[in-house]
Each structure stands twice: as C-alpha cells, then as structure tokens.
LUMZA-208995 format. One record per atom (N, C-alpha, C): residue number from 1; residue in one letter; atom name; x, y, z. Coordinates in steps of 0.02 Angstrom, whole numbers, plus 32768, in hexadecimal, padded with zeros to 4 digits. Atoms other than C-alpha are relative to their C-alpha. Layout:
<recs>
@num->NUM residu->A atome->CA x->X y->Y z->Z
...
</recs>
This chain:
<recs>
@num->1 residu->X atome->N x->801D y->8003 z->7FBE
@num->1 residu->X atome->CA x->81CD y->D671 z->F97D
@num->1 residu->X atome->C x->802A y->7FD3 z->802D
@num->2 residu->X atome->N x->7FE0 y->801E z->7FBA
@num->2 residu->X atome->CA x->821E y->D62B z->FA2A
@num->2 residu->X atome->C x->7FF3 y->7FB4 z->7FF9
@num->3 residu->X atome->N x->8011 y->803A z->7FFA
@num->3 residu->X atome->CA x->81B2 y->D580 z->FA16
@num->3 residu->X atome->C x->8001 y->7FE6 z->8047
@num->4 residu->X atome->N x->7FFE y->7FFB z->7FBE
@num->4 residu->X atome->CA x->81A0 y->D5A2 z->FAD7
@num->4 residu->X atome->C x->7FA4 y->7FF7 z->800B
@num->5 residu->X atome->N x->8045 y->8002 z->7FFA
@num->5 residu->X atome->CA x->8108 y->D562 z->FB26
@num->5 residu->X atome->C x->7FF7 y->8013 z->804B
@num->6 residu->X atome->N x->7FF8 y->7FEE z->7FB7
@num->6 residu->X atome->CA x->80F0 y->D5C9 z->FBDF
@num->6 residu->X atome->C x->7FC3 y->7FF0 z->8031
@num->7 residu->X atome->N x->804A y->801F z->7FBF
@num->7 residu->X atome->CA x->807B y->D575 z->FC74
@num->7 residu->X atome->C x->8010 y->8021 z->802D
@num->8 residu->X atome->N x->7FFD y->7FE1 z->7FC8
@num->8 residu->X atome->CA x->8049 y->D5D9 z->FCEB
@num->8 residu->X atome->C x->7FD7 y->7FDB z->8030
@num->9 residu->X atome->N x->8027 y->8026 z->7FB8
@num->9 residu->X atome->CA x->7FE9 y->D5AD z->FD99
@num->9 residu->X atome->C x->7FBA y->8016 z->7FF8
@num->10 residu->X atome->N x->8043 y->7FE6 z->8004
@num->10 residu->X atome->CA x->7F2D y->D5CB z->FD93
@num->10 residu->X atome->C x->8003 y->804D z->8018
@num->11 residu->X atome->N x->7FFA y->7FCC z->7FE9
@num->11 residu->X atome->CA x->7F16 y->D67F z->FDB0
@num->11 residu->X atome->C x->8038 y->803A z->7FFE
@num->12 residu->X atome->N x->7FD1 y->7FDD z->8013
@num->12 residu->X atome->CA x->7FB8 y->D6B9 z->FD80
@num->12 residu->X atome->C x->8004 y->8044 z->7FCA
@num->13 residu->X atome->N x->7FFF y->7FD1 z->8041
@num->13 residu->X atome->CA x->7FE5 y->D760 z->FD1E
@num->13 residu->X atome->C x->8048 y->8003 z->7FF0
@num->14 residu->X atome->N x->7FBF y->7FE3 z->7FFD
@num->14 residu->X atome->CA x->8078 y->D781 z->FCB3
@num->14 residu->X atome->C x->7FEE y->8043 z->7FD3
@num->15 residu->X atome->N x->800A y->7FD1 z->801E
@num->15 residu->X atome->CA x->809C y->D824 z->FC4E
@num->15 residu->X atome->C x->8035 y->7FEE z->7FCA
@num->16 residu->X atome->N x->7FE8 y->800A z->804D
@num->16 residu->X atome->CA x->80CC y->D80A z->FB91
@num->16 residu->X atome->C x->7FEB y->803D z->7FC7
@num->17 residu->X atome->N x->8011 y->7FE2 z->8057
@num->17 residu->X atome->CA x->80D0 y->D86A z->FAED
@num->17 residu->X atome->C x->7FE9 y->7FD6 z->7FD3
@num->18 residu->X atome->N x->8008 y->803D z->804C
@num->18 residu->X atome->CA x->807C y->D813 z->FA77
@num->18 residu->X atome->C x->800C y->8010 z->7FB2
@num->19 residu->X atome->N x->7FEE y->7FF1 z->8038
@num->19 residu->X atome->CA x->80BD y->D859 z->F9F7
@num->19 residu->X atome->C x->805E y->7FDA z->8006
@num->20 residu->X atome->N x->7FC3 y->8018 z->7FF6
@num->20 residu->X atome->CA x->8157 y->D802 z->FA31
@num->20 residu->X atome->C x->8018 y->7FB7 z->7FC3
@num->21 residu->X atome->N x->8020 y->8038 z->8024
@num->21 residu->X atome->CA x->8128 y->D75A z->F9E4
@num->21 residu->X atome->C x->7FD8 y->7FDC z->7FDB
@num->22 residu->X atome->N x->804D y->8017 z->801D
@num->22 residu->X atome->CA x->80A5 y->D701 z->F992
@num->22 residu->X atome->C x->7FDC y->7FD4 z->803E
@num->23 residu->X atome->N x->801B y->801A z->7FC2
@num->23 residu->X atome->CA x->802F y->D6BF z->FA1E
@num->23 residu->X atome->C x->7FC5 y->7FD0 z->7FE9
@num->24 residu->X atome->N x->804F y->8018 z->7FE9
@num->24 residu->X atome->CA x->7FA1 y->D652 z->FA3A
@num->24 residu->X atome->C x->7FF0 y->7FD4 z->801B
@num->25 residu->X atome->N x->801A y->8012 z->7FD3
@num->25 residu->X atome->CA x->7F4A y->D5EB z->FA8F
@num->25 residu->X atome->C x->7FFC y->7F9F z->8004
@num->26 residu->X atome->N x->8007 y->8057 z->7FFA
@num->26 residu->X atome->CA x->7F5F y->D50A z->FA9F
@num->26 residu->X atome->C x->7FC4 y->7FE0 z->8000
@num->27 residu->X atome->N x->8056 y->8026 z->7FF6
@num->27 residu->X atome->CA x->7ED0 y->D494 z->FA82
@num->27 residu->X atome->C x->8005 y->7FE5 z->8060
@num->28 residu->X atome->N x->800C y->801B z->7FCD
@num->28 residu->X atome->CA x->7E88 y->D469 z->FB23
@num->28 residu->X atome->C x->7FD6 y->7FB6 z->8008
@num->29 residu->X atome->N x->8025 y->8034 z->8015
@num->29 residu->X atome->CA x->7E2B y->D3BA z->FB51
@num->29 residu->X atome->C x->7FAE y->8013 z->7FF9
@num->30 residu->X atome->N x->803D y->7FF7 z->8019
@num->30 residu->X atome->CA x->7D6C y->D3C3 z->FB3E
@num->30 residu->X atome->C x->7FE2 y->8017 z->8040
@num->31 residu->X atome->N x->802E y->7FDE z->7FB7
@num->31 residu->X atome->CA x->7D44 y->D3C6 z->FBF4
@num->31 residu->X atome->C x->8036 y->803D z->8028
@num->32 residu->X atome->N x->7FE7 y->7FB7 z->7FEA
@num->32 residu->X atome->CA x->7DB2 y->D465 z->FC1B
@num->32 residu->X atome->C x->7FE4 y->8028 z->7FE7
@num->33 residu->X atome->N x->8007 y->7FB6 z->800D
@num->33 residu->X atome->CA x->7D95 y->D515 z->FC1A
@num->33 residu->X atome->C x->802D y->801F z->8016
@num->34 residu->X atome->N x->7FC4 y->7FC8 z->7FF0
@num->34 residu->X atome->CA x->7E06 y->D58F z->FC01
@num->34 residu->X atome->C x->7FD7 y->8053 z->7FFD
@num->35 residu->X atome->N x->8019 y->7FAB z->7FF0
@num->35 residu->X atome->CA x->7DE1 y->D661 z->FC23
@num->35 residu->X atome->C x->8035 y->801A z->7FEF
@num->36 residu->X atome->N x->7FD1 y->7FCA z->7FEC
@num->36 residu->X atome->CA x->7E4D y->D6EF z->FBEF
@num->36 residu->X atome->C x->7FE3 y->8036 z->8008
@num->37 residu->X atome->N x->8010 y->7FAA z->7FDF
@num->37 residu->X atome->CA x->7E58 y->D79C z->FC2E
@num->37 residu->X atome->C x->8029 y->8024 z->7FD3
@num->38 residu->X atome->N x->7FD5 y->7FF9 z->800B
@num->38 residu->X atome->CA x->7EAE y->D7E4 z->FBBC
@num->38 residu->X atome->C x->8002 y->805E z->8019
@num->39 residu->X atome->N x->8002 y->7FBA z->7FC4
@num->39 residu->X atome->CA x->7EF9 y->D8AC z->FC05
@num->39 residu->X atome->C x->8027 y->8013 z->7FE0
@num->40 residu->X atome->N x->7FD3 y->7FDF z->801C
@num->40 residu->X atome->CA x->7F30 y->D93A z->FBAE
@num->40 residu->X atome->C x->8019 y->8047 z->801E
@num->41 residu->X atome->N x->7FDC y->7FCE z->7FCE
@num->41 residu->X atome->CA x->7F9D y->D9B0 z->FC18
@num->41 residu->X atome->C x->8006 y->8061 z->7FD9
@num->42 residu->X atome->N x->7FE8 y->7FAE z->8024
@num->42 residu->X atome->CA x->7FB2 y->DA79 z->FBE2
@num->42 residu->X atome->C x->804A y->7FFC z->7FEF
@num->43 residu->X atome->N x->7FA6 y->7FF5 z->7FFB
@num->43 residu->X atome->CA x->805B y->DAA5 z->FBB6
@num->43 residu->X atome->C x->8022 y->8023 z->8033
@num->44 residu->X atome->N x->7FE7 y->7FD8 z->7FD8
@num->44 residu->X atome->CA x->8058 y->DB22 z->FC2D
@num->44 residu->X atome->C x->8018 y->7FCB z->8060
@num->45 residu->X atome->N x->7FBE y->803E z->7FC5
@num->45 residu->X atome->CA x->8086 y->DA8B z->FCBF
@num->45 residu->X atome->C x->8034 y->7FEE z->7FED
@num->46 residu->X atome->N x->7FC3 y->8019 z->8020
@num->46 residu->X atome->CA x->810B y->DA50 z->FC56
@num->46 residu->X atome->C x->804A y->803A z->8018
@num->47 residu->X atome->N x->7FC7 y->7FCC z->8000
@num->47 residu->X atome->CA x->8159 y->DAF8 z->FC59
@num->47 residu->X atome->C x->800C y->8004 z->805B
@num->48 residu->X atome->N x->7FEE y->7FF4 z->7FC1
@num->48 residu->X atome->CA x->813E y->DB12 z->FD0A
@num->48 residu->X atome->C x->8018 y->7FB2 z->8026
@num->49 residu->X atome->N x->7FCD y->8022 z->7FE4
@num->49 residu->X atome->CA x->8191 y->DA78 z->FD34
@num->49 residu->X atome->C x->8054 y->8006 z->7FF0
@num->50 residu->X atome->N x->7FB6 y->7FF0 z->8000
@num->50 residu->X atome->CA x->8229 y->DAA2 z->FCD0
@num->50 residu->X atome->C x->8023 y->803D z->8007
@num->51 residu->X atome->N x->7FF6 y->7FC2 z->7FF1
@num->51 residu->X atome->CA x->8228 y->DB44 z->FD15
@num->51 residu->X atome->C x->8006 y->8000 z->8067
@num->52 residu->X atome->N x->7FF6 y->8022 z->7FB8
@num->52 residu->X atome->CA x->823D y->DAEA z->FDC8
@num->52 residu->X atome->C x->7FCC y->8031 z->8018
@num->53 residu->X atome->N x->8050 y->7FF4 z->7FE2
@num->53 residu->X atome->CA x->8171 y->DB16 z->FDFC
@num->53 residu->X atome->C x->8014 y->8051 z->8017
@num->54 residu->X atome->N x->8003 y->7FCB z->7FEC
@num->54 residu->X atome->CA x->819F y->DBCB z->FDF9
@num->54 residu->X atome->C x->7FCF y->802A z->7FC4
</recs>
C-alpha cells in the first residue's frame, strides 16, 4: 500500500477504485463525527467518458 493519508475539505468528492488499495478509515476524537456517502457509478459512464460523451 501507498501509506498515503488524503484530506479533503468538508464536502469534497473524489473518484477512486477501491480495489486499487487497501482503504479505511482513521480514528477520530470522541467529539467528532464523521459521515460517508459512499457512490457506486455504472460502467456504462466510464465508457462514455472514454468514448469522449459520445
């Protein structure tokens, strides 16, 4: 694994494979909350992006 730890800005999205890496998630302190969303795309956008949205 990378041993990469990535901060994003509240509200931020990125797009990852997770099959890329091994992932998960940092202890937080007691008085935080954290939320994920997590979002699973079709393939069929994938293609039509590398098919330049035709």
């Amino acid at each position: 694994d990378l041993n990469y730890v990535l901060d994003f800005p509240p509200g931020g999205t990125v797009a990852l494979q997770s099959a890329l890496a091994h992932h998960s998630n940092i202890s937080i302190a007691k008085d935080e909350i954290r939320y994920s969303f997590p979002q699973y795309p079709v393939g069929s956008l994938f293609r039509c992006v590398d098919g330049g949205f035709k």
